[in-house]
PASEBA-1860 file (N, C-alpha, C; in nm, 3 decimals):
! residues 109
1> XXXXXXXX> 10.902/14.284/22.500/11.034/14.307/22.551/11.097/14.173/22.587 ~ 11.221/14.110/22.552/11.301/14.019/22.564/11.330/14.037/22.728 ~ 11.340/13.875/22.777/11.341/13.889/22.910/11.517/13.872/22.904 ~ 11.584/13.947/22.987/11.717/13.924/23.008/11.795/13.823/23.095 ~ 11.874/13.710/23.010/11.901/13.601/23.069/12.040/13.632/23.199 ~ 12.026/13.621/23.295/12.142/13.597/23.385/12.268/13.525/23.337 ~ 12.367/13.529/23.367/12.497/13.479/23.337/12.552/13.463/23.480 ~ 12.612/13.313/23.492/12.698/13.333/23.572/12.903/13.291/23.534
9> XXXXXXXX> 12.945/13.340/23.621/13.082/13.323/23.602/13.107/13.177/23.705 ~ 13.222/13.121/23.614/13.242/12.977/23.649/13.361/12.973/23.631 ~ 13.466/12.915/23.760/13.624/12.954/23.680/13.700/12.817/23.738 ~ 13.773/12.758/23.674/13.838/12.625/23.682/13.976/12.601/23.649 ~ 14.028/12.499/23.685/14.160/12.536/23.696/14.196/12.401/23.566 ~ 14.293/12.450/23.496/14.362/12.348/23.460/14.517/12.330/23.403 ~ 14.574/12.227/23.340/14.711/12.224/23.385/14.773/12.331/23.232 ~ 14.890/12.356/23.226/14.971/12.429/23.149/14.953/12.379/23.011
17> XXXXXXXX> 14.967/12.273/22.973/14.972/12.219/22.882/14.790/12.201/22.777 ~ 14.750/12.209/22.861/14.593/12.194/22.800/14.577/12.356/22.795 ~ 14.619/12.445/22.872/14.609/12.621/22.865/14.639/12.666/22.735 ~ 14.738/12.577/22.696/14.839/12.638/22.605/14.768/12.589/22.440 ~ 14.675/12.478/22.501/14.615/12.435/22.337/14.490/12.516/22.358 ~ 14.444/12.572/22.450/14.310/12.634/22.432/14.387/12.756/22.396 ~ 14.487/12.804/22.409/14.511/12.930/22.370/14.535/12.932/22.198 ~ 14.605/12.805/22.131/14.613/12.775/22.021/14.489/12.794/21.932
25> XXXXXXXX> 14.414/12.665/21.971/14.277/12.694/21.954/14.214/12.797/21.902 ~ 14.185/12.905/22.019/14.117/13.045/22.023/14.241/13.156/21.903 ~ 14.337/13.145/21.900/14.402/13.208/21.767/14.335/13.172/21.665 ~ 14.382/13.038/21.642/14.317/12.946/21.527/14.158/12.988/21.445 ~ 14.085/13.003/21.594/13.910/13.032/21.569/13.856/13.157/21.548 ~ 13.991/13.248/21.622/14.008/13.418/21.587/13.900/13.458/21.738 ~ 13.888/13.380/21.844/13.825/13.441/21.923/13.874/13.450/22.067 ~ 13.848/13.533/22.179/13.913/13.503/22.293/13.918/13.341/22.377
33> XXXXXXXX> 13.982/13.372/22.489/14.011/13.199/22.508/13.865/13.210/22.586 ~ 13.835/13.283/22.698/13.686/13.252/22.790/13.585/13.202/22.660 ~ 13.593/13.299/22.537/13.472/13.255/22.426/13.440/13.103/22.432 ~ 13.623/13.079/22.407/13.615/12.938/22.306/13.606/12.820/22.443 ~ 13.604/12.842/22.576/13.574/12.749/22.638/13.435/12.763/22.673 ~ 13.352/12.891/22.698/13.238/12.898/22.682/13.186/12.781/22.600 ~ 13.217/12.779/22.412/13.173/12.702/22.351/13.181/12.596/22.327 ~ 13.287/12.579/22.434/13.338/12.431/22.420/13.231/12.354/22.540
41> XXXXXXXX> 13.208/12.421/22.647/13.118/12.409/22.802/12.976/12.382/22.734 ~ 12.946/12.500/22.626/12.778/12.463/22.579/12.756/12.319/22.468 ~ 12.865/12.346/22.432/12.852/12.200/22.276/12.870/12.069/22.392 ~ 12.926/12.067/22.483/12.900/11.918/22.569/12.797/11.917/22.633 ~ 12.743/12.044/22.697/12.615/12.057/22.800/12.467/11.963/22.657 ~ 12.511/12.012/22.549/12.410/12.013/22.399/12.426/11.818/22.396 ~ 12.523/11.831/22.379/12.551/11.664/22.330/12.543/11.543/22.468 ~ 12.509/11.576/22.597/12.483/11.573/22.712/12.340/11.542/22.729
49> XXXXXXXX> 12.274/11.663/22.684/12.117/11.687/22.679/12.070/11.543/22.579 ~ 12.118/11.560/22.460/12.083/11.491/22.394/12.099/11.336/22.396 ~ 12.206/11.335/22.465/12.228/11.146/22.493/12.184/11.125/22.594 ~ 12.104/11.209/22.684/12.020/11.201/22.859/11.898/11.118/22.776 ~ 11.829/11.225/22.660/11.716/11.203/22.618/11.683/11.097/22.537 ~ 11.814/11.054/22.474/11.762/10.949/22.409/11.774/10.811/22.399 ~ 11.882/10.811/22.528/11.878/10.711/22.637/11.700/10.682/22.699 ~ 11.638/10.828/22.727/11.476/10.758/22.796/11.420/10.726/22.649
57> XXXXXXXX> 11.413/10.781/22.561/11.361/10.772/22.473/11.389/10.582/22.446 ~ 11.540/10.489/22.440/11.520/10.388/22.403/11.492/10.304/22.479 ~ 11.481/10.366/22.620/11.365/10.265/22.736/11.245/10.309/22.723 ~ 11.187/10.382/22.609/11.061/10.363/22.609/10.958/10.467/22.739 ~ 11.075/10.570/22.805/10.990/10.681/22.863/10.939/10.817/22.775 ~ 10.992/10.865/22.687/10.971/10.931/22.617/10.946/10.893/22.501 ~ 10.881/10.945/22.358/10.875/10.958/22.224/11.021/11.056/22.204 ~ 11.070/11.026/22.093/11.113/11.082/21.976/11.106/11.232/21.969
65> XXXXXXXX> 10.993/11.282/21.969/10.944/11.415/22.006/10.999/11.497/22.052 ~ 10.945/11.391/22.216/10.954/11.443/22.318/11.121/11.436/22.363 ~ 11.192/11.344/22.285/11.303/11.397/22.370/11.379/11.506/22.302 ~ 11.361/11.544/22.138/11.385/11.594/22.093/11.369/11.756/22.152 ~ 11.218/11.791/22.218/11.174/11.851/22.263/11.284/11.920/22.415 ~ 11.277/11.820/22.485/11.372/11.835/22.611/11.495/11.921/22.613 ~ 11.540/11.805/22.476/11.731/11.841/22.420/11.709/11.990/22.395 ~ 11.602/12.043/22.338/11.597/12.168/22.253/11.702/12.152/22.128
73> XXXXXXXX> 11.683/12.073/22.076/11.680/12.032/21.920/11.567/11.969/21.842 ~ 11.535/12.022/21.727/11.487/11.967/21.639/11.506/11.804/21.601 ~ 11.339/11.774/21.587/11.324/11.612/21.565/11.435/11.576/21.507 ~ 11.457/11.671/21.355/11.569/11.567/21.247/11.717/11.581/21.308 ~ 11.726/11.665/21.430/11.904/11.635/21.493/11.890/11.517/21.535 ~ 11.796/11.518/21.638/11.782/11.417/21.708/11.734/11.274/21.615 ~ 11.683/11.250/21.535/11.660/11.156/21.476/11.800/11.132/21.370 ~ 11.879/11.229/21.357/12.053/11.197/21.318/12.097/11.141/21.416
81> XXXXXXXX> 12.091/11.200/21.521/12.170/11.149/21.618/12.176/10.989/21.635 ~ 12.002/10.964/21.684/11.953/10.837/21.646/12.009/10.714/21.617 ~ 12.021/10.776/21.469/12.076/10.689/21.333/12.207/10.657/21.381 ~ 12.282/10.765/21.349/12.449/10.778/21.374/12.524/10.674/21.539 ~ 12.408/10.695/21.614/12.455/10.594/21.718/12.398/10.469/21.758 ~ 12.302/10.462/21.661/12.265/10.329/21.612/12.169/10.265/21.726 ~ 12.066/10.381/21.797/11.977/10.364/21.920/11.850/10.302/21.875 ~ 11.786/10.209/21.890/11.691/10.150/21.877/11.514/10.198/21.983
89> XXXXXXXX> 11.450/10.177/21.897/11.363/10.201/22.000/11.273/10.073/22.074 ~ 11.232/10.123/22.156/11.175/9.992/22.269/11.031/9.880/22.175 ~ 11.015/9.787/22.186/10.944/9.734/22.103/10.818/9.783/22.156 ~ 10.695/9.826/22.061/10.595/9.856/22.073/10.531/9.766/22.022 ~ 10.376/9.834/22.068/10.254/9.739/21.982/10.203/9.820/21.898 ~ 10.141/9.763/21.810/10.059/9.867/21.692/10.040/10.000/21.740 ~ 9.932/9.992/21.797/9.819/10.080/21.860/9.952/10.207/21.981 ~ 10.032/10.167/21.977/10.147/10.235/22.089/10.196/10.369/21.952
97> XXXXXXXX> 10.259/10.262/21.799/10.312/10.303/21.711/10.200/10.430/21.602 ~ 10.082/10.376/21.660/9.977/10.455/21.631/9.968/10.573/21.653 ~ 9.930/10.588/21.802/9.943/10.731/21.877/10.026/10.762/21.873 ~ 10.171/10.722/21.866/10.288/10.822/21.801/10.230/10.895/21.712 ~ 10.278/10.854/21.597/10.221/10.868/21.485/10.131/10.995/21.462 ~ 9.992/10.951/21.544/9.895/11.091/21.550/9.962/11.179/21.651 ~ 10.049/11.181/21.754/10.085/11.284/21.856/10.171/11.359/21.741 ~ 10.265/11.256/21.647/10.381/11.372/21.607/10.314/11.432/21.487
105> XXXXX> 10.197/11.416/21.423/10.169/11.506/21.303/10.106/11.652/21.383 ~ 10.089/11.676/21.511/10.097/11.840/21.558/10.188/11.938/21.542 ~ 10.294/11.811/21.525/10.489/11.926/21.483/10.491/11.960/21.329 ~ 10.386/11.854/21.235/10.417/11.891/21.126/10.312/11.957/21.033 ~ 10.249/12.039/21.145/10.102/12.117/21.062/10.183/12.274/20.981
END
């Protein structure tokens, strides 16, 4: 049996002019306006998660993986992401690049 997630209601104010493009918007997308700020609230909370993680990830607190893991995205978003913002990782030593290496072939059995 699926455990049933709680919801809460969250309500904010904003000015006329930004009302009036979310209302555009939500025509445009064919969905109500609460939907489309819903999805607008989760795609930043997502892209949020993901630049938390891979910020530790390029100081060298986390693996790759693992932040991938955190974000709740898949390695290859996160290793787009990566790329696309041009994040480097912390200099290692062999033996560091090693046990990567053997930790991440458990994701790819």
């Amino acid at each position: 049996m699926r455990e049933k997630k709680m919801s809460k209601t969250i309500s904010t104010r904003i000015n006329d002019e930004d009302a009036k493009k979310l209302e555009k918007i939500a025509e445009k997308e064919n969905i109500d306006r609460s939907a489309l700020v819903r999805k607008f609230i989760l795609q930043k909370l997502r892209e949020y998660e993901i630049k938390e993680m891979t910020e530790l990830y390029q100081k060298g607190i986390v693996s790759l993986q693992e932040a991938a893991s955190q974000a709740n995205v898949s390695l290859y978003e996160i290793m787009e992401y990566v790329q696309k913002e041009n994040i480097h990782p912390p200099d290692q030593t062999k033996e560091e690049i090693i046990a990567e290496i053997e930790d991440s072939k458990k994701y790819f059995k």
